[in-house]
C-alpha positions, 0 to 999 in steps of 0.5 A: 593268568585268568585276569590277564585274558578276558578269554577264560572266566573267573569261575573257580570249582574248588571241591574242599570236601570239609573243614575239620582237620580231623575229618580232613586226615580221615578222608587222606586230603590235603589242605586246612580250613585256614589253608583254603580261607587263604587260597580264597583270599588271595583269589578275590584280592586279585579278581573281586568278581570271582565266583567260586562254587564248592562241594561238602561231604557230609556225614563221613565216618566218624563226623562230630558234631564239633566236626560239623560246627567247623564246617559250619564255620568255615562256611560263614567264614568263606562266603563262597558263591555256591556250594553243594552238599552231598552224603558221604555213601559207602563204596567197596574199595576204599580205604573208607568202606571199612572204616565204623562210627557210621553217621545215622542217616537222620544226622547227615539229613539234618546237616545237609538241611543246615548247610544248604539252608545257611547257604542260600542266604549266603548265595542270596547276599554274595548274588547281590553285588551284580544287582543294578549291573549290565551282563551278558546273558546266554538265552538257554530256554522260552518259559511257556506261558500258561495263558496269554496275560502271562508275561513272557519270560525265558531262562538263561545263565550269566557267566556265573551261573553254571549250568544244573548246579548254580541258579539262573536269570529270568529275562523279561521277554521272549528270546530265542535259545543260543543267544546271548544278550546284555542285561541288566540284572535288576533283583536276586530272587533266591539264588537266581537273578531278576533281570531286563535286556538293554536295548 
């Protein structure tokens, strides 16, 4: 359907939570590792632009290290667009609240350091098959200049790049907020796009 109408994106937010079965059973989630390496497949064998974003929870009760090293792995193995990490957090009335072998805070830290680490480079080299494309561009913002040689700049988004969560492009040139322009993207910079208006 999405490839059949130019109306709707390719942009798939898919929350897979984590990749240990384990972990997985333990948090009463469907699905599997191999089970979302397929669905990811089957996505990008039909829409080889697609970006898909995802959310790991790190630190859920009982979380290994070998838990964490299959998440580890289902990460480089998947090569989403975007993911974000957050800590799992005891909330009463769950069926988890009650549930021992706590991960210390200094573990899921470290893991969450690892996992966003590892992810920006994967961004970064997933970013890289837009370079040298035309986009179109939503201008969200002029960036202030701090003095008058500053080149002048604005921020916007591509149609991968959702708003607060993904990176954003930086337009050469003022442009007014609400608009939107074709643009070549011409370097990724971290996770965020390099990028000049076509005339």
């Amino acid at each position: 359907m999405i490839a059949a109408d130019p109306r709707l994106l390719p942009y798939f937010d898919l929350p897979f939570q984590h990749a240990s079965a384990r972990i997985l059973k333990a948090m009463n989630r469907r699905g599997s590792a191999q089970g979302y390496l397929d669905l990811i497949t089957r996505i990008r064998g039909v829409l080889p632009d697609a970006a898909i974003r995802s959310t790991f929870l790190v630190g859920f009760p009982g979380e290994t290290d070998a838990d964490f090293a299959e998440l580890r792995d289902f990460q480089e193995r998947a090569r989403l667009d975007w993911v974000g990490s957050f800590a799992y957090s005891r909330e009463e009335g769950t069926a988890a609240y009650d549930m021992g072998a706590r991960v210390p805070k200094k573990t899921v830290a470290a893991r969450r350091a690892a996992l966003e680490e590892a992810q920006e480079r994967v961004t970064r080299e997933r970013l890289e098959r837009f370079v040298g494309r035309e986009l179109e561009v939503l201008v969200e913002e002029k960036v202030e200049r701090a003095s008058e040689d500053d080149e002048e700049l604005s921020i916007g988004r591509a149609w991968n790049q959702a708003p607060e969560v993904d990176g954003l492009t930086v337009l050469r040139g003022s442009h007014e907020a609400g608009s939107v322009l074709r643009a070549r993207i011409t370097a990724v910079n971290g996770v965020d796009f390099d990028a000049r208006p076509v005339d």
